[in-house]
PyMOL Python script that loads the backbone (N, CA, C, O; Angstrom):
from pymol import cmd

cmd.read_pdbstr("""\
ATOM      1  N   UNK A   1     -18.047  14.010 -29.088  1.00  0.00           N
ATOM      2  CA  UNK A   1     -17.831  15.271 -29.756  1.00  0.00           C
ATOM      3  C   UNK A   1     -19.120  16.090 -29.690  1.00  0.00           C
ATOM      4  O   UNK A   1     -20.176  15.492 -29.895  1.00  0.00           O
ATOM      5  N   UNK A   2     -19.140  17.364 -29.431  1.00  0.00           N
ATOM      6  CA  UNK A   2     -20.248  18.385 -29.195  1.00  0.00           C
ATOM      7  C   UNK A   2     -20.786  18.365 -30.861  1.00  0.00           C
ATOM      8  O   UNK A   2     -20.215  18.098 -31.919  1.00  0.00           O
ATOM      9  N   UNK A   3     -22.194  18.793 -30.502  1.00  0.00           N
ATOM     10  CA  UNK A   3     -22.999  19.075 -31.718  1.00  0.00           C
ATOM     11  C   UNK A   3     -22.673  20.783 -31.787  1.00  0.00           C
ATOM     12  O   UNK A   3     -22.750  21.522 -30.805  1.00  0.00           O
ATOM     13  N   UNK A   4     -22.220  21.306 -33.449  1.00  0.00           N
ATOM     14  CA  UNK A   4     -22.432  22.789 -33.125  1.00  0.00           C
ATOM     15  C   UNK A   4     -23.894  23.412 -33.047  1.00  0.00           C
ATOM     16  O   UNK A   4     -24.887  22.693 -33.165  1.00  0.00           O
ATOM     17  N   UNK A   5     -23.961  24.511 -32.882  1.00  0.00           N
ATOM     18  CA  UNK A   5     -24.739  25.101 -31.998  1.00  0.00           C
ATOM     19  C   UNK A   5     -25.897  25.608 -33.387  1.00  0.00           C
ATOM     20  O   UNK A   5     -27.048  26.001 -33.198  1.00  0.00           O
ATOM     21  N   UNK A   6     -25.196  25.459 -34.800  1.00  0.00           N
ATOM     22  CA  UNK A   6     -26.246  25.568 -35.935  1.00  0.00           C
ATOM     23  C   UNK A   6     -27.162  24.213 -36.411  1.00  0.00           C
ATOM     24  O   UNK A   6     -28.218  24.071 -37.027  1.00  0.00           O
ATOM     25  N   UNK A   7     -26.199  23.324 -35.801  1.00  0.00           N
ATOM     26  CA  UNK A   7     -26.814  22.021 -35.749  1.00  0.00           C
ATOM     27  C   UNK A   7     -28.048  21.180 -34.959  1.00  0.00           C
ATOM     28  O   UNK A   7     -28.440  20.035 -35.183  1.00  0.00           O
ATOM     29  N   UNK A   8     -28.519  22.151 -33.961  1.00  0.00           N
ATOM     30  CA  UNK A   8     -29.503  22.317 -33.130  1.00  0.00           C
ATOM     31  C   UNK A   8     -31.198  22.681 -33.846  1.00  0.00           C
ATOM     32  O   UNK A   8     -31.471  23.750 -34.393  1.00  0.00           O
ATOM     33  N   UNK A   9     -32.215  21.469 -33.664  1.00  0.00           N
ATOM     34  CA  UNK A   9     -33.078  21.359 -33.845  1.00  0.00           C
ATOM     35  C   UNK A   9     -34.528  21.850 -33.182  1.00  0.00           C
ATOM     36  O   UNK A   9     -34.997  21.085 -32.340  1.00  0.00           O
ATOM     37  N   UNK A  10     -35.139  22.841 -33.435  1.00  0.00           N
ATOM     38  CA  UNK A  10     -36.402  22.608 -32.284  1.00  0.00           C
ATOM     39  C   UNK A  10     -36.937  21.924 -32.007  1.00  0.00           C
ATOM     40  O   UNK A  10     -37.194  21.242 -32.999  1.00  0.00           O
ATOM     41  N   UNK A  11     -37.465  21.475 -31.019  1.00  0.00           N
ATOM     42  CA  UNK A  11     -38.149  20.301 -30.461  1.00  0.00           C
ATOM     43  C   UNK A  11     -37.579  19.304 -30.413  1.00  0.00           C
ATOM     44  O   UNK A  11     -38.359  18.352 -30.405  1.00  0.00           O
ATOM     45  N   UNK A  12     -36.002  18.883 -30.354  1.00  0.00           N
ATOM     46  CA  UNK A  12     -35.359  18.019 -29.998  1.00  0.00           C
ATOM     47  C   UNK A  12     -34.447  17.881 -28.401  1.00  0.00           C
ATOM     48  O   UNK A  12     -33.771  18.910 -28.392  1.00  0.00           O
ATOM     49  N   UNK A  13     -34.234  17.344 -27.505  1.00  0.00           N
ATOM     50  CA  UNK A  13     -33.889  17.722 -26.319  1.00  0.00           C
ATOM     51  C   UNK A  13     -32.381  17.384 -26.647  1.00  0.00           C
ATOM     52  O   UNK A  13     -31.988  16.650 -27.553  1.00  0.00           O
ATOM     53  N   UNK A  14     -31.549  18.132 -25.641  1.00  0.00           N
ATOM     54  CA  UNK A  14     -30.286  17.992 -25.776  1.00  0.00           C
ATOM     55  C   UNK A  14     -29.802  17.475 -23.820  1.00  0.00           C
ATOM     56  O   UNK A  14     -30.512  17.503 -22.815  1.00  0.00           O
ATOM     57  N   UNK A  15     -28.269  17.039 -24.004  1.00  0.00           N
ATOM     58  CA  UNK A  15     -27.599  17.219 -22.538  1.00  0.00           C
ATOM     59  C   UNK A  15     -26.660  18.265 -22.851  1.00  0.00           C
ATOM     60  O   UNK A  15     -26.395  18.331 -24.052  1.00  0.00           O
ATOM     61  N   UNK A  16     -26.186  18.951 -22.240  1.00  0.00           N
ATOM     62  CA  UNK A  16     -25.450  20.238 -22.288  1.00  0.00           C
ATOM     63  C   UNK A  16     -24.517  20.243 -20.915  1.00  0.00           C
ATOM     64  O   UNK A  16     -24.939  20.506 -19.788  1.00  0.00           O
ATOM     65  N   UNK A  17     -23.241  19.914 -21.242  1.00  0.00           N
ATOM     66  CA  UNK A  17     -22.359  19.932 -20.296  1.00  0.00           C
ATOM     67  C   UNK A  17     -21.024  20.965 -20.062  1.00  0.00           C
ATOM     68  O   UNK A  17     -19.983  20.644 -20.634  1.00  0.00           O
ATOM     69  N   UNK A  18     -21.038  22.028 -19.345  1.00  0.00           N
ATOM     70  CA  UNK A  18     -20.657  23.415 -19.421  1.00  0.00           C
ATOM     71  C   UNK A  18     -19.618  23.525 -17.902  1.00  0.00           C
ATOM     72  O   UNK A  18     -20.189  23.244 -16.848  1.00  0.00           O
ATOM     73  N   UNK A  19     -18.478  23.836 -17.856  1.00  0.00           N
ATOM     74  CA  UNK A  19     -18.210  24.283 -16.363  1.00  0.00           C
ATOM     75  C   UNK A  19     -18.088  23.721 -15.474  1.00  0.00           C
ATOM     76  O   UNK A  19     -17.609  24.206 -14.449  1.00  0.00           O
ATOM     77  N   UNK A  20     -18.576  22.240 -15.611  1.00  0.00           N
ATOM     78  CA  UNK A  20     -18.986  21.779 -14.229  1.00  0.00           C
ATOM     79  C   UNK A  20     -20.655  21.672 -13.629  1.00  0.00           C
ATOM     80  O   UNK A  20     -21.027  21.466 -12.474  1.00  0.00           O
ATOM     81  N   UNK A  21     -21.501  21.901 -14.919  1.00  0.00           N
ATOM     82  CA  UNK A  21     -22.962  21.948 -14.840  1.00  0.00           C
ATOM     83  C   UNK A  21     -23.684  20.780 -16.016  1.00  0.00           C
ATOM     84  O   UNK A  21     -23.599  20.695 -17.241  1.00  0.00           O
ATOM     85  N   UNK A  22     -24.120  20.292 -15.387  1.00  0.00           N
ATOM     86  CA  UNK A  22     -25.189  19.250 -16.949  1.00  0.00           C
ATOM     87  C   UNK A  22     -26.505  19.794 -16.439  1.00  0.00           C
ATOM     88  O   UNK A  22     -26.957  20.005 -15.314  1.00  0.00           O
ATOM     89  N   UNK A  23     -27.103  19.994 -18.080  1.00  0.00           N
ATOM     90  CA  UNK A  23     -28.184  20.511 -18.154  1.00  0.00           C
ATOM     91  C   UNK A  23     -28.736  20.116 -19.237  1.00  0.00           C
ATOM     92  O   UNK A  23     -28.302  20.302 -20.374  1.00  0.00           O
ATOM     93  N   UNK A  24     -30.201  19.278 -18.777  1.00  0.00           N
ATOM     94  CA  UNK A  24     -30.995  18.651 -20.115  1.00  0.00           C
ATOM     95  C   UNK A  24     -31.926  20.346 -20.321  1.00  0.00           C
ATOM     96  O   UNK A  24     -32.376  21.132 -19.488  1.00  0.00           O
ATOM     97  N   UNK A  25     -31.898  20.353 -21.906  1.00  0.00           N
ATOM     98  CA  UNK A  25     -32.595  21.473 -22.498  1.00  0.00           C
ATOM     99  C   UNK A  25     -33.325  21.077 -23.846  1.00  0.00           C
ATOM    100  O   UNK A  25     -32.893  20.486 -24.836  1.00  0.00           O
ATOM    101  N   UNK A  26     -34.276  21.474 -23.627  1.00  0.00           N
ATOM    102  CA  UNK A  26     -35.421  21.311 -24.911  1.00  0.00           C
ATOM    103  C   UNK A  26     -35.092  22.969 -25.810  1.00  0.00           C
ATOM    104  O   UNK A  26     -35.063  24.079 -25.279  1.00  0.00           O
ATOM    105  N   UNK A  27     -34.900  22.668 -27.142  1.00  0.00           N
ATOM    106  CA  UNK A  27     -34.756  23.774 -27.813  1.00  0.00           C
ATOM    107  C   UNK A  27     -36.620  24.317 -28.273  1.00  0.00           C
ATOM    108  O   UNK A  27     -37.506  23.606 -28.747  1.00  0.00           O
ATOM    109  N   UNK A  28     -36.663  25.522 -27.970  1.00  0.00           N
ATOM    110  CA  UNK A  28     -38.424  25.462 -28.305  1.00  0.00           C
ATOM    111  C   UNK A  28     -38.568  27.071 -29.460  1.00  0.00           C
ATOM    112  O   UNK A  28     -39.699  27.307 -29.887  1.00  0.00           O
ATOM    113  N   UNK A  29     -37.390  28.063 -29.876  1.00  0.00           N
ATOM    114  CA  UNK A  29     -37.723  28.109 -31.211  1.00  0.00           C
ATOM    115  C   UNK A  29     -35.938  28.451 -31.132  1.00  0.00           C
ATOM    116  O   UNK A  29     -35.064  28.385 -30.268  1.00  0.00           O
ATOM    117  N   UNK A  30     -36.033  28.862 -32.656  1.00  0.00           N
ATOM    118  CA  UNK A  30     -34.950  29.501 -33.283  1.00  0.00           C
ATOM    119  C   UNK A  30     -34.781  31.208 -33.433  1.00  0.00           C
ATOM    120  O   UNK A  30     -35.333  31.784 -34.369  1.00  0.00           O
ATOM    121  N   UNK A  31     -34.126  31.809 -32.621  1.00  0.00           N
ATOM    122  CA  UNK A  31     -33.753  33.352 -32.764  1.00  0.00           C
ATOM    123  C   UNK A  31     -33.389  33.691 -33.836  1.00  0.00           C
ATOM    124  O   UNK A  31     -34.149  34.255 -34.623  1.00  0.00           O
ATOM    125  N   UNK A  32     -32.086  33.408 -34.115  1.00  0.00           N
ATOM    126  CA  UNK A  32     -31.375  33.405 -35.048  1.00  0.00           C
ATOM    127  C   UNK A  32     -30.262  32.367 -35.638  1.00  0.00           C
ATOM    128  O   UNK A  32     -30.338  31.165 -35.383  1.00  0.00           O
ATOM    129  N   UNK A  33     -29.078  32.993 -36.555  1.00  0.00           N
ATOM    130  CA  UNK A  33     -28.493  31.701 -36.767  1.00  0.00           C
ATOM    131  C   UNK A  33     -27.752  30.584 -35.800  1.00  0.00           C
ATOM    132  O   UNK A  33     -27.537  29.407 -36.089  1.00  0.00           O
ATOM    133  N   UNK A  34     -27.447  31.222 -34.666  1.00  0.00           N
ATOM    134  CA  UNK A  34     -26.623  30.715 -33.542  1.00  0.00           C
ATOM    135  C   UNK A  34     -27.473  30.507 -32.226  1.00  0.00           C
ATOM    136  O   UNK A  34     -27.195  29.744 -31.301  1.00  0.00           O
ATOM    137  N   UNK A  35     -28.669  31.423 -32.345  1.00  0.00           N
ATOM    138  CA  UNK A  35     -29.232  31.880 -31.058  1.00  0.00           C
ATOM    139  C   UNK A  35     -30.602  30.542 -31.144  1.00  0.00           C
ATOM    140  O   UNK A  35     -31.031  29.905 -32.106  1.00  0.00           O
ATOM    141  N   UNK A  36     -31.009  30.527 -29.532  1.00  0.00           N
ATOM    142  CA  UNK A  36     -32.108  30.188 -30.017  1.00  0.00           C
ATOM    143  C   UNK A  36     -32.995  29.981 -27.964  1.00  0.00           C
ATOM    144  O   UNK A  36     -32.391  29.750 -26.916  1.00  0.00           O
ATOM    145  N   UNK A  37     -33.881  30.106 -28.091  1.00  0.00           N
ATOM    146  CA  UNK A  37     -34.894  30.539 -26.970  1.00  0.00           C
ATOM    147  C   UNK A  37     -34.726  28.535 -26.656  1.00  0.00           C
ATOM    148  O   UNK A  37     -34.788  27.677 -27.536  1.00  0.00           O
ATOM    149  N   UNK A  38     -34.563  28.357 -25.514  1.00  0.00           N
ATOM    150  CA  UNK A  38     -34.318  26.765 -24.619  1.00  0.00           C
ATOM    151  C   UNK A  38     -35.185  27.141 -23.475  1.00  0.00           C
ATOM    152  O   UNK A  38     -35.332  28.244 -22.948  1.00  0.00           O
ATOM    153  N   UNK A  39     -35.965  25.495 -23.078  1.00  0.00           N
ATOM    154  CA  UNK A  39     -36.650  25.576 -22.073  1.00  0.00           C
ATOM    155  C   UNK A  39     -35.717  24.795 -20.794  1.00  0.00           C
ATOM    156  O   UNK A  39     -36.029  23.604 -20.782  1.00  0.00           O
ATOM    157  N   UNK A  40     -35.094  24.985 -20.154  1.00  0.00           N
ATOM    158  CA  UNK A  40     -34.727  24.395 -18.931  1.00  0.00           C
ATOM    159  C   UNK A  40     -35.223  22.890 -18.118  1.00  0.00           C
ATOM    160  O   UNK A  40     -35.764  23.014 -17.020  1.00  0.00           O
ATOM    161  N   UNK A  41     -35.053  21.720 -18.597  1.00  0.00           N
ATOM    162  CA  UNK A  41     -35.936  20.951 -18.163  1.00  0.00           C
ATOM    163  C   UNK A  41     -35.632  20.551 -16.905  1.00  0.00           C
ATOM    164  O   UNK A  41     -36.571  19.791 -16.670  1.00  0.00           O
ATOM    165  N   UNK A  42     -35.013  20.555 -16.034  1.00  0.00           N
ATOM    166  CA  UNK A  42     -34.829  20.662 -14.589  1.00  0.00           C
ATOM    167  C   UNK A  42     -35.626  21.738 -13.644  1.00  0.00           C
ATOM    168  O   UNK A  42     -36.464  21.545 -12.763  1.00  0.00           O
ATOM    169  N   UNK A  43     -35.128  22.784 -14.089  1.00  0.00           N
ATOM    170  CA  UNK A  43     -35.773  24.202 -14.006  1.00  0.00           C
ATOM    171  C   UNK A  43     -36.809  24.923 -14.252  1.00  0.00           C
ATOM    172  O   UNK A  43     -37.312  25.868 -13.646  1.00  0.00           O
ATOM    173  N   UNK A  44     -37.218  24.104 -15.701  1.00  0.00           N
ATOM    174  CA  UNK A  44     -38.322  24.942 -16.639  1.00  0.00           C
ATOM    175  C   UNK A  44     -38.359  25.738 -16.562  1.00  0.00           C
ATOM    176  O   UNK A  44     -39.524  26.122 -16.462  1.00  0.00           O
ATOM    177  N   UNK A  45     -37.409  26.753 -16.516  1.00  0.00           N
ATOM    178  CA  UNK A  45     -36.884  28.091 -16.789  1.00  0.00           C
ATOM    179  C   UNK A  45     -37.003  27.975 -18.220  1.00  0.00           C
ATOM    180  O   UNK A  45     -36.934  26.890 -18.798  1.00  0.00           O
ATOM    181  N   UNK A  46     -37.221  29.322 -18.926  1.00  0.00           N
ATOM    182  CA  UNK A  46     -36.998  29.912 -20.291  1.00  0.00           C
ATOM    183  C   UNK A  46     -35.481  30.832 -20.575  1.00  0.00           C
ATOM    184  O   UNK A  46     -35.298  31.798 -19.834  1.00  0.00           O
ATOM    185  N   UNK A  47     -34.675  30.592 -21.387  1.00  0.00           N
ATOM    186  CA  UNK A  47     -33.671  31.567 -22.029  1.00  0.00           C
ATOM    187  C   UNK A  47     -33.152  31.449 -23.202  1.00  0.00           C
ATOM    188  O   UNK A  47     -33.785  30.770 -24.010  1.00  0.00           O
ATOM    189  N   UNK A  48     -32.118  31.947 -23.545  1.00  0.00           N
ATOM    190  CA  UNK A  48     -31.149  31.807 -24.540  1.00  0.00           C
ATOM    191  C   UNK A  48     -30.152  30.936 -24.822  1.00  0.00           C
ATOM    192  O   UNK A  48     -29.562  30.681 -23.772  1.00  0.00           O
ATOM    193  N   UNK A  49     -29.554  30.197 -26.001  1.00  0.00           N
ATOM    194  CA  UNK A  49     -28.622  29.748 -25.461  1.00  0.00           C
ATOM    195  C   UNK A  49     -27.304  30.821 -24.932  1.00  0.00           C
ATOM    196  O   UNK A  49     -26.403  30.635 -24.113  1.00  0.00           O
ATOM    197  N   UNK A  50     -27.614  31.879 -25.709  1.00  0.00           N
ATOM    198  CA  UNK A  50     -26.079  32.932 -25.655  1.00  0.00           C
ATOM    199  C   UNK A  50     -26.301  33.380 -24.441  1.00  0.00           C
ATOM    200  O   UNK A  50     -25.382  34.108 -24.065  1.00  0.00           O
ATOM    201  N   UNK A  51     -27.298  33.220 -23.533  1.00  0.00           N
ATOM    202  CA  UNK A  51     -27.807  33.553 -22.345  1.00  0.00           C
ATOM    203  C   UNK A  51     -26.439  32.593 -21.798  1.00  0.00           C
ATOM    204  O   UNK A  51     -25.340  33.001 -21.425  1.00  0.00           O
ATOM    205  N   UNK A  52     -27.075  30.814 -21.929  1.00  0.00           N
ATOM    206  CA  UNK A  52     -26.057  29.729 -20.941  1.00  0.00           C
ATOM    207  C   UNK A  52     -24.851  30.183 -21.278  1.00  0.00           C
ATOM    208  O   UNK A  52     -23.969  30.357 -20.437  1.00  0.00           O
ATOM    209  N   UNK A  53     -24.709  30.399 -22.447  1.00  0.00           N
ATOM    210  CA  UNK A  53     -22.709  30.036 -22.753  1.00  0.00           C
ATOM    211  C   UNK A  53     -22.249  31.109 -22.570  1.00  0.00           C
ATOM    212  O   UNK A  53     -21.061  31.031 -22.883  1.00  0.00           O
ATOM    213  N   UNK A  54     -22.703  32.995 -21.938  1.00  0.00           N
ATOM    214  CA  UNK A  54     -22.312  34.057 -21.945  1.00  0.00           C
ATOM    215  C   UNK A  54     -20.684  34.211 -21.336  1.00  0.00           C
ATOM    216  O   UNK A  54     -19.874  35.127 -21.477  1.00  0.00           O
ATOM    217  N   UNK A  55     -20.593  32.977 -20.644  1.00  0.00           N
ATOM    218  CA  UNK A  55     -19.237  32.616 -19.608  1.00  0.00           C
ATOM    219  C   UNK A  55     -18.245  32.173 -20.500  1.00  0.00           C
ATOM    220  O   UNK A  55     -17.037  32.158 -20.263  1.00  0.00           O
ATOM    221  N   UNK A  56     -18.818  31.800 -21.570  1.00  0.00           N
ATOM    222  CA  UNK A  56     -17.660  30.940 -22.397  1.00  0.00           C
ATOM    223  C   UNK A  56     -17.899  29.415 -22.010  1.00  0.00           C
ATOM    224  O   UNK A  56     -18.528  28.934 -21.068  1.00  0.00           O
ATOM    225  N   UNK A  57     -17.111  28.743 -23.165  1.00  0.00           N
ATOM    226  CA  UNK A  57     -17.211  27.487 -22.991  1.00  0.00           C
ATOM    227  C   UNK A  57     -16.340  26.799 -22.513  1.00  0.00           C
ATOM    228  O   UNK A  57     -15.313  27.251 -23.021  1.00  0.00           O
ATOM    229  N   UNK A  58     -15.927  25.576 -21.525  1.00  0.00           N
ATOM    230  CA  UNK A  58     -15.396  25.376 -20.556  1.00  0.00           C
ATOM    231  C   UNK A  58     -14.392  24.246 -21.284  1.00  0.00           C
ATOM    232  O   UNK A  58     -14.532  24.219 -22.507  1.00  0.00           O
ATOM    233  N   UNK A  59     -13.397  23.304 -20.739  1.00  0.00           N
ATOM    234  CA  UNK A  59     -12.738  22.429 -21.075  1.00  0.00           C
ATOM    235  C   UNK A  59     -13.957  21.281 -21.496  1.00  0.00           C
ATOM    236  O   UNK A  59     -13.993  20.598 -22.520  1.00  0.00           O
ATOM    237  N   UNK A  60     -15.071  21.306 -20.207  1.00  0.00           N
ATOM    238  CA  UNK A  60     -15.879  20.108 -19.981  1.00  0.00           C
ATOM    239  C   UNK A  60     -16.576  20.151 -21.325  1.00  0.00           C
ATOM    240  O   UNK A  60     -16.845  19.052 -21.811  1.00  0.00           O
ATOM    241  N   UNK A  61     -16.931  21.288 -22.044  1.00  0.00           N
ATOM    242  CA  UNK A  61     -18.337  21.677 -22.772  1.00  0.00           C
ATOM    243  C   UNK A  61     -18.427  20.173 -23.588  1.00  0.00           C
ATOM    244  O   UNK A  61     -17.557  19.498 -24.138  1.00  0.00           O
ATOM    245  N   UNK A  62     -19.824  19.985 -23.410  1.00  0.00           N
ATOM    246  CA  UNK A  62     -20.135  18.957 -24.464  1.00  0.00           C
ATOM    247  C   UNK A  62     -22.068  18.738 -24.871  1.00  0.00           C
ATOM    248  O   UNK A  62     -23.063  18.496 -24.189  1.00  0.00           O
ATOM    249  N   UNK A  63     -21.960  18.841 -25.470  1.00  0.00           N
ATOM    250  CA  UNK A  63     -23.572  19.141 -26.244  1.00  0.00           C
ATOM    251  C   UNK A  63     -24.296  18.012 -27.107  1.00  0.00           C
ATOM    252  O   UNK A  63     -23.963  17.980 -28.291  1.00  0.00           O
ATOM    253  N   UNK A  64     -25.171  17.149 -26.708  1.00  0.00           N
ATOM    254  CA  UNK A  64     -25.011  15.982 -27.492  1.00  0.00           C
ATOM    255  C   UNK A  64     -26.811  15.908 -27.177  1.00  0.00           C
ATOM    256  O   UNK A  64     -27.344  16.328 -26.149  1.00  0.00           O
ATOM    257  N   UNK A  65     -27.539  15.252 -28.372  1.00  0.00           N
ATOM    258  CA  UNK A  65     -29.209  14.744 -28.672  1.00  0.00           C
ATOM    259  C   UNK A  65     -29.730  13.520 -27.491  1.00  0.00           C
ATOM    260  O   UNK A  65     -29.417  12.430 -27.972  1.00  0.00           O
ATOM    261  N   UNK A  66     -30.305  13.358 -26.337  1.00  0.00           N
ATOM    262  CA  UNK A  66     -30.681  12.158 -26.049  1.00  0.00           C
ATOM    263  C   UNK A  66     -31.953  11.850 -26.024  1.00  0.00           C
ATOM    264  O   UNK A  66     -32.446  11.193 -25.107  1.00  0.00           O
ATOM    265  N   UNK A  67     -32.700  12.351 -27.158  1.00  0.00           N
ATOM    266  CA  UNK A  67     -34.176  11.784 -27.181  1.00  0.00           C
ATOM    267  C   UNK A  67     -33.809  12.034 -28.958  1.00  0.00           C
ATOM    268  O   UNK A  67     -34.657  11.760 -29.808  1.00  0.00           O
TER     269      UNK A  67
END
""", "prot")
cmd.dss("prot")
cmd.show_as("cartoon", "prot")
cmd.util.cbc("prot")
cmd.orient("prot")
C-alpha cells in the first residue's frame, strides 16, 4: 500500500513507482502541505513532487520508505 504524500518525511528516501517508471527519491525539504522539493537519486536531478505526478497517478503507483 502507497504512503500518502502528507506522510512523507525529509531526509528519508523513498521507491516511487509511477507509469511504468521506479524511481528512488530522497525528499530534501517541504514546500507545502502536499508539495515538496525531491532529489532524484539516479539522476540527481532536483524537483517537485507535483512536478513527478503532473501526469497523474497510474494503476502501478506505489510509494513506499526503503532506508
Amino acid at each position: 500500500m502507497a504512503i500518502a504524500l502528507d506522510n512523507l518525511r525529509v531526509g528519508r528516501v523513498y521507491r516511487l513507482i509511477n507509469q511504468g517508471e521506479i524511481r528512488k527519491i530522497e525528499i530534501v525539504s517541504r514546500l507545502s502541505d502536499d508539495n515538496f522539493k525531491i532529489k532524484d537519486l539516479d539522476t540527481l536531478e532536483y524537483y517537485t513532487i507535483h512536478e513527478l505526478l503532473q501526469w497523474g497517478k497510474g494503476k502501478d503507483y506505489d510509494l513506499d520508505e526503503i532506508r
